[in-house]
C-alpha positions as CSV (number, residue, x, y, z in Angstrom):
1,X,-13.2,-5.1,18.1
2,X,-9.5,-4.1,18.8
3,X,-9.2,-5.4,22.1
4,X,-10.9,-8.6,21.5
5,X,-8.0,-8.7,18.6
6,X,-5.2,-7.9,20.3
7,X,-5.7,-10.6,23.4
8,X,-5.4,-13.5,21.2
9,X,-1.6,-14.4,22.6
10,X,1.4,-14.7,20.1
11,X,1.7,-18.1,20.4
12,X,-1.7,-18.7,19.9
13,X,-1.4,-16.7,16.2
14,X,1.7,-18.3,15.5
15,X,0.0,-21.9,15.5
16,X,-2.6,-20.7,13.8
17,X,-0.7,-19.1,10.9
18,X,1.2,-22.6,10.9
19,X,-1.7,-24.4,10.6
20,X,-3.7,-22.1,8.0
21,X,-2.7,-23.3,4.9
22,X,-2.6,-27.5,5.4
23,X,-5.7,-26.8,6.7
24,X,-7.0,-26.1,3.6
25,X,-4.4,-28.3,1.2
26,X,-4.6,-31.5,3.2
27,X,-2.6,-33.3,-0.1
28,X,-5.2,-31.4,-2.4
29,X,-4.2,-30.7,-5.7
30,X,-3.2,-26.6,-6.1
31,X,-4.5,-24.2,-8.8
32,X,-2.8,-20.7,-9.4
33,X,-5.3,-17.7,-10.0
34,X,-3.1,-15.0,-10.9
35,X,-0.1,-16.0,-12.9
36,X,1.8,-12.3,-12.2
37,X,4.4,-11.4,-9.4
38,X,2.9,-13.4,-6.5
39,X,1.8,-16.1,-8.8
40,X,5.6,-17.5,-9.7
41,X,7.4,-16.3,-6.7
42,X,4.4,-19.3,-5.0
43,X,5.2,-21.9,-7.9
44,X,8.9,-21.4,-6.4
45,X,8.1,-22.0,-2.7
46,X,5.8,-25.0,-3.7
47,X,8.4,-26.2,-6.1
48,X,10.8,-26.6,-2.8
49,X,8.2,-28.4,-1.2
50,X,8.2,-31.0,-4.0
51,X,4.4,-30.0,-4.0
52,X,4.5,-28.1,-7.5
53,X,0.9,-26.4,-8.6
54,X,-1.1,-28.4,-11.0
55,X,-1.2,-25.5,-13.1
56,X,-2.7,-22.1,-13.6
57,X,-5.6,-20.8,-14.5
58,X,-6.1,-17.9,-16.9
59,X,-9.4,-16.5,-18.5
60,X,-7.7,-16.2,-21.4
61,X,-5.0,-18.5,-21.8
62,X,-3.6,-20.1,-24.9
63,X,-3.5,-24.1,-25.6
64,X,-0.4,-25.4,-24.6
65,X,1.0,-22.4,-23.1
66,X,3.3,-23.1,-19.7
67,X,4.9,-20.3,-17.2
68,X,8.0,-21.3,-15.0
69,X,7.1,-24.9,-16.5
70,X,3.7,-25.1,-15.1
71,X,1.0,-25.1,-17.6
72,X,-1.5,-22.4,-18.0
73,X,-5.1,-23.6,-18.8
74,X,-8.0,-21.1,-19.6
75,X,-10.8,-20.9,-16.4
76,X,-13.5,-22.9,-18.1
77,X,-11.1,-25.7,-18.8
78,X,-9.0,-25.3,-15.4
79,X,-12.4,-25.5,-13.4
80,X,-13.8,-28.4,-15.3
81,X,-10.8,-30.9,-15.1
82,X,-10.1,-29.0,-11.1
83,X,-13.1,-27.3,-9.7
84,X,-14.2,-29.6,-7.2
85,X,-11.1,-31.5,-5.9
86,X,-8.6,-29.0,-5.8
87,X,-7.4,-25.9,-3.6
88,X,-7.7,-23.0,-5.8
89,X,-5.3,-20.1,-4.7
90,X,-5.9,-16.5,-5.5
91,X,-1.9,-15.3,-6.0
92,X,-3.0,-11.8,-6.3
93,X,-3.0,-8.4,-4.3
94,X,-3.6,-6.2,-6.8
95,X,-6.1,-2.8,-6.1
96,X,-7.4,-3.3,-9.5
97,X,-9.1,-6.8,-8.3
98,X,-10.5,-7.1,-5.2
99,X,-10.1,-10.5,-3.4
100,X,-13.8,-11.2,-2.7
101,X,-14.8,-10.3,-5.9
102,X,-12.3,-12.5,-7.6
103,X,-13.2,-15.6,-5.1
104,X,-17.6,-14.9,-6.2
105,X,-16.2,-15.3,-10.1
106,X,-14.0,-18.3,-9.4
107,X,-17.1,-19.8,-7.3
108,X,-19.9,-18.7,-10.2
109,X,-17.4,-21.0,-12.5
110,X,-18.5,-24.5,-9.8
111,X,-14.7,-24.0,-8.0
112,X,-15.4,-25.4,-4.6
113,X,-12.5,-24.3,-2.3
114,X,-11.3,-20.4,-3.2
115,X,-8.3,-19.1,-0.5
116,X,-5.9,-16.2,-0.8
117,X,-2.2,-17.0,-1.1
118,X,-1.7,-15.5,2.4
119,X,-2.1,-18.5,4.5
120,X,0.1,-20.4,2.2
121,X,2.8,-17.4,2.6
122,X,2.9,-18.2,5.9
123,X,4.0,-21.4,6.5
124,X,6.6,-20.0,3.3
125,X,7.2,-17.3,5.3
126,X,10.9,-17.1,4.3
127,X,10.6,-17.1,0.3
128,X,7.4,-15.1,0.2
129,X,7.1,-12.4,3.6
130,X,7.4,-9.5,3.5
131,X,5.3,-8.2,1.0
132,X,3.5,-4.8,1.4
133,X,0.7,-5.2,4.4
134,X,1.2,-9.0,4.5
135,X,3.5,-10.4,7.5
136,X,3.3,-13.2,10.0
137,X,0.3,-12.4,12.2
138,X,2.0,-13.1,15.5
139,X,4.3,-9.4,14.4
140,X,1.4,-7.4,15.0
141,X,0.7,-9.3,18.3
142,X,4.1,-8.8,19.5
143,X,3.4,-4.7,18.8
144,X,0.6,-4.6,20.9
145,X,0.9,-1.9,23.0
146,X,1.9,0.2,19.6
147,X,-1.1,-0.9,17.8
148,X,-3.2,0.1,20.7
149,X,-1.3,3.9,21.3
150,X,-1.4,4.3,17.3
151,X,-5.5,3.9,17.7
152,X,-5.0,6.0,21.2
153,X,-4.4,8.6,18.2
154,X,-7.1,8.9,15.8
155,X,-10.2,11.6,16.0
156,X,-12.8,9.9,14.8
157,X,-15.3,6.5,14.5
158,X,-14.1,6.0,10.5
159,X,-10.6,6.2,11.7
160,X,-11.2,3.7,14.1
161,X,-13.3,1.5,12.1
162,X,-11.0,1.6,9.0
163,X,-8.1,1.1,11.9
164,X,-9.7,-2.3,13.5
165,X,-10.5,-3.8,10.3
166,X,-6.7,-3.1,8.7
167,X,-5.5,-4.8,12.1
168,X,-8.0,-7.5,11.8
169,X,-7.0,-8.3,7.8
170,X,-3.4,-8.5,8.9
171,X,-4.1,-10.8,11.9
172,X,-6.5,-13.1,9.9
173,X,-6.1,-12.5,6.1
174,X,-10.0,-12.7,6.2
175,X,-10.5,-9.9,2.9
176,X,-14.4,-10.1,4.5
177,X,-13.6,-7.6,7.1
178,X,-12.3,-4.5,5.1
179,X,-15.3,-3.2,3.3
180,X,-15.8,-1.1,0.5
181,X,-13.0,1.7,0.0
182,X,-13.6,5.4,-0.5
183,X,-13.8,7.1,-4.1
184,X,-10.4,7.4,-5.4
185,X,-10.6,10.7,-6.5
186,X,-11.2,11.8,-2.6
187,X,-7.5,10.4,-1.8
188,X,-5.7,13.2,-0.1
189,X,-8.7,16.0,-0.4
190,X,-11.4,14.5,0.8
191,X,-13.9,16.3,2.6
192,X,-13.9,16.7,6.6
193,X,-10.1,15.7,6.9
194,X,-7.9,18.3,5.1
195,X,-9.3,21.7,5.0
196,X,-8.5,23.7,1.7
197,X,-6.4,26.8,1.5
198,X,-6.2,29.5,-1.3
199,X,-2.0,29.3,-0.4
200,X,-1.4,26.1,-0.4
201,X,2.0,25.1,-0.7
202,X,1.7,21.4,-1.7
203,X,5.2,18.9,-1.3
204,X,4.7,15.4,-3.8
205,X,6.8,12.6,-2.5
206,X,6.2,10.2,-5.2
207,X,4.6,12.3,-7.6
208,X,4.6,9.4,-10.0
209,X,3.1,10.5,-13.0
210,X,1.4,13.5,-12.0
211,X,-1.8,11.7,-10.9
212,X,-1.7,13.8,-7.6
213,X,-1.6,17.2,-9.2
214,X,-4.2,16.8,-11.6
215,X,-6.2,15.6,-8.7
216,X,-4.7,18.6,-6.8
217,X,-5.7,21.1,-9.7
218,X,-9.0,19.8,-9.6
219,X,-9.7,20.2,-6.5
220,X,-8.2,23.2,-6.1
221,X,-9.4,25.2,-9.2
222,X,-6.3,27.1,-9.6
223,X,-5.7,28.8,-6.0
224,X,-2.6,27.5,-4.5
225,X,0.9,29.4,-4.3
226,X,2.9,26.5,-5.0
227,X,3.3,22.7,-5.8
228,X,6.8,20.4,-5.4
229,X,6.8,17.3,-7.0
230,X,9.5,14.6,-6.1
231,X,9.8,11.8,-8.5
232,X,13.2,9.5,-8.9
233,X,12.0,6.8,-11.5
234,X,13.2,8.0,-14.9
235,X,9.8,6.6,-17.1
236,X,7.6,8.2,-14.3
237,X,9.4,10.9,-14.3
238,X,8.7,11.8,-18.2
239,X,5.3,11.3,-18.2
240,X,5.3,13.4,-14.9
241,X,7.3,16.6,-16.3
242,X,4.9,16.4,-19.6
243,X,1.9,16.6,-17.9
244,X,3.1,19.7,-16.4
245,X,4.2,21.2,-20.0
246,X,0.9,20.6,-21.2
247,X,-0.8,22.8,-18.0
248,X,-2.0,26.7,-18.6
249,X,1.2,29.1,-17.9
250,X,-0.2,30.5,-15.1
251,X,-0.5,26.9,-13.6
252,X,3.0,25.3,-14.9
253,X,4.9,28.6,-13.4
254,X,3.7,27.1,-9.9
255,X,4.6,23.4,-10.3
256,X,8.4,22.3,-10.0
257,X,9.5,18.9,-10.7
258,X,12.6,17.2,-8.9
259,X,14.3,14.4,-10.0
260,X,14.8,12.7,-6.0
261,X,13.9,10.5,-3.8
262,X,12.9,11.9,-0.2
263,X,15.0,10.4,2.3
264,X,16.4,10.3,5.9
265,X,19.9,11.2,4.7
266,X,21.2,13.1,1.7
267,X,23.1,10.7,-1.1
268,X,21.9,8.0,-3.5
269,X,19.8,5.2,-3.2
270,X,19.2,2.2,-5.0
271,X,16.6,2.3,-7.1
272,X,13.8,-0.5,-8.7
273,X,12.8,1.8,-11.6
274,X,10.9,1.1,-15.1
275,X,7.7,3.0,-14.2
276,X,4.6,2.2,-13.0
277,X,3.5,2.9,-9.7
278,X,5.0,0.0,-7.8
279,X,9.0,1.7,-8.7
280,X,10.0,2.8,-5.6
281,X,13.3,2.1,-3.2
282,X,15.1,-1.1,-2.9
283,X,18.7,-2.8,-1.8
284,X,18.8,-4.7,-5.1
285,X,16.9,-2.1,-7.4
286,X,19.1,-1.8,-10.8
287,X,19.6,1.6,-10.7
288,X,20.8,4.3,-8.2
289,X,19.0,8.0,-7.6
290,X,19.8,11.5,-5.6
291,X,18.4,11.2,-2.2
292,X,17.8,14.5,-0.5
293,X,16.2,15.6,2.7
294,X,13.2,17.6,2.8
295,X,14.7,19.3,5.5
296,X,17.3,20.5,3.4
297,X,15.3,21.5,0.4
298,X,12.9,23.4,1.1
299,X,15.0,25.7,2.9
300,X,12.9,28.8,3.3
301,X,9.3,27.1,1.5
302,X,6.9,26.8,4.4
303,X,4.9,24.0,3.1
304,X,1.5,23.6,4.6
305,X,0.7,20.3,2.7
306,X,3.3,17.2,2.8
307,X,1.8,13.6,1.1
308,X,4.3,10.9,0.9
309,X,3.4,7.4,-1.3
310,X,7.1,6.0,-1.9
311,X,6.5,2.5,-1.5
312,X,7.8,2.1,2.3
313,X,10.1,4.8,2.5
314,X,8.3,6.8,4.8
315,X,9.4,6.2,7.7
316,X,12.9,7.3,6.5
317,X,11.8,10.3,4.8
318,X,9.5,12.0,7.6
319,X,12.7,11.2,9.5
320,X,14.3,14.0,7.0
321,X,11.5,16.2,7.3
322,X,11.5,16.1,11.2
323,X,12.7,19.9,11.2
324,X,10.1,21.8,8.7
325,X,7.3,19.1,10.6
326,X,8.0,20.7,14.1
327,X,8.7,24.4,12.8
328,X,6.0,24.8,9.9
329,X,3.2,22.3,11.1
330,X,2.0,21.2,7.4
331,X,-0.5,18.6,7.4
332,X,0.6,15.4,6.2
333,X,-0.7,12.4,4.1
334,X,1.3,9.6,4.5
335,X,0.5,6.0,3.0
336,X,0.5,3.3,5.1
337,X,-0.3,0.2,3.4
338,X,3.2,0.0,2.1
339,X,5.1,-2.0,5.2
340,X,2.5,-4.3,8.0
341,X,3.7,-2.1,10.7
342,X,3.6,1.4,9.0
343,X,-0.3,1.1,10.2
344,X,0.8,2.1,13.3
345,X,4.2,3.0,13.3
346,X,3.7,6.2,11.5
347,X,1.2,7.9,13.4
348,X,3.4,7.1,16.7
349,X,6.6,8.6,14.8
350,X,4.7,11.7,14.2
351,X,3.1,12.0,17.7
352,X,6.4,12.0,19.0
353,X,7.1,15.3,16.5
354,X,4.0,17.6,17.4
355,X,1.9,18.0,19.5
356,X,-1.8,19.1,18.7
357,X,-2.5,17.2,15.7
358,X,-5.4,15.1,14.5
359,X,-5.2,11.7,13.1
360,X,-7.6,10.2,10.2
361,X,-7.4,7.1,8.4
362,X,-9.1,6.1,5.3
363,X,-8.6,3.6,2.6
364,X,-9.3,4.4,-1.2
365,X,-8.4,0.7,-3.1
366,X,-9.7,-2.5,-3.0
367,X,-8.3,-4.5,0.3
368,X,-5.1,-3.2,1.9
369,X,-4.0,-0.4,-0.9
370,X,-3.9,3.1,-0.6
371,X,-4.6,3.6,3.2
372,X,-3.4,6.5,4.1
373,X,-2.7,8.6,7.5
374,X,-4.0,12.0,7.6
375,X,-1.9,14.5,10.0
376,X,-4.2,17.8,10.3
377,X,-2.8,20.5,12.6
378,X,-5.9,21.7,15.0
379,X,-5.3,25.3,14.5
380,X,-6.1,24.2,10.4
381,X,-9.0,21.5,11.5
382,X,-10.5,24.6,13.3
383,X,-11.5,26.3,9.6
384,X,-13.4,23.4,8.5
């Protein structure tokens, strides 16, 4: 499956990522399903276009309600006046909603044509891309030879599956070929990729509100010799530190909380905070935060677990962990969903940092979210 995706030539993808979209418009009139982030930053591009949306569509909107002037209708009114004659867009990427189950309630309401926003962000390429996994096809052609060492990598037939079909959603946008994620609550412990040890000594990057360590806890039962957890975003922050007061002593003596960000270089960093799990790093975030470098602070802490989720940053901050990587050989959980490239990218930055290491990947949201790269020493696989 791979190969047969990777010899489609760039120029090839790059007229077919042009094409995408007015294929299904063709002067059509355009409904909005999804009226959040995605949703107005699209109204915007169309807007340009002179090509505005006809409206949105909400399943629980109020009469005479309008957002960034276009008005909102609830579905059942939306779908009668628009179901059959109009493109209906789904401007969402959200793990909570899952494209193809979004698309079957739209259709169960008599909407005839149901797309994601991607193809449309593509010809609007310039107002809409990046965003997270979603990028112009034609960039992952033009990494070819990286996409095919990254899968060089992995140990095993779910790695490779999970692999293909991430390459093939960001080739085609087609939500069809991902499948159903894992369970959630397997996300950084699940069983056959990360052996457990009575000493673990567990690093957070991106603790966010302590979701990890209860996870952690519960997995672990209690044996571990110690847990770091790196948050920067003051509201996550809160909620992080009081979950911790509210653990057993014996438990809370082992957790420390640090107000950074794990980066490449020490200093401070722009910041897009306000909680949630979506505040992470960014050139015109509002506030600025401590940077440090793992390297740096853990000084003599050998960890043997390192899990990073800080919304694309990873690159930078395994680039600040290089040292402890190649010295201590933790394993390491690094999510990859964040950036279109970090698929592969990641796994060939660590390659090129130890040898002897086995490579998983496995997804545990809806479509592209929370896919992560498992790192797993051999001389730890071994004890499975």
């Amino acid at each position: 499956m791979l190969e047969e995706l990777l010899a489609e030539p760039v120029d090839a993808a790059r007229t077919r990522a042009d094409s995408a979209w007015p294929a299904f418009a063709h002067g059509r009139p355009v409904v909005l399903y999804g009226a959040g982030g995605v949703g107005r930053r699209v109204v915007a591009a169309l807007r340009d276009t002179g090509e505005p949306p006809v409206c949105f569509a909400d399943r629980s909107a109020a009469a005479g309600v309008e957002l960034d002037g276009i008005p909102v209708l609830d579905l059942a009114t939306a779908a009668r006046q628009y179901g059959r004659d109009a493109v209906w867009v789904v401007t969402m990427l959200n793990p909570r909603h899952a494209f193809t189950a979004v698309r079957a309630s739209l259709q169960a309401e008599r909407v005839t044509t149901v797309v994601s926003w991607i193809p449309l962000a593509w010809v609007h390429a310039d107002a809409l891309l990046p965003y997270y996994a979603v990028d112009r096809p034609e960039h992952v052609l033009e990494q070819a030879d990286d996409v095919r060492a990254a899968a060089a990598l992995l140990e095993d037939d779910a790695s490779r599956d999970q692999y293909a079909r991430q390459v093939a959603w960001r080739l085609t946008a087609d939500f069809d070929v991902l499948g159903p994620p894992l369970p959630a609550c397997e996300q950084y412990f699940t069983p056959g990729v990360v052996p457990p040890r009575d000493d673990e000594r567990f690093v957070d990057c991106g603790a966010f509100d302590g979701d990890t360590l209860e996870s952690f806890l519960g997995h672990r039962r209690g044996r571990f010799d110690r847990y770091l957890a790196l948050e920067p975003d003051a509201a996550n922050l809160a909620a992080l530190r009081a979950r911790v007061e509210g653990l057993a002593p014996d438990v809370r003596d082992r957790v420390e909380v640090l107000p950074y960000a794990a980066a490449a270089v020490p200093g401070t960093l722009r910041f897009a905070a306000g909680g949630g799990s979506s505040a992470g790093l960014s050139q015109t975030g509002e506030v600025e935060v401590p940077a440090i470098v793992l390297d740096d602070l853990l000084g003599d802490v050998v960890p043997t677990y390192v899990k990073m989720d800080i919304e694309g940053a990873e690159p930078a901050a395994l680039a600040g962990t290089a040292a402890t990587v190649a010295r201590d050989r933790p394993v390491l959980a690094l999510c990859a969903y964040h950036v279109q490239d970090h698929l592969w990218r990641l796994a060939l930055a660590l390659d090129a940092l130890v040898d002897d290491y086995a490579y998983f990947l496995r997804r545990y949201e809806n479509d592209c979210w929370e896919v992560v790269l498992y790192a797993v020493p051999r001389e730890r696989l071994a004890t499975l």
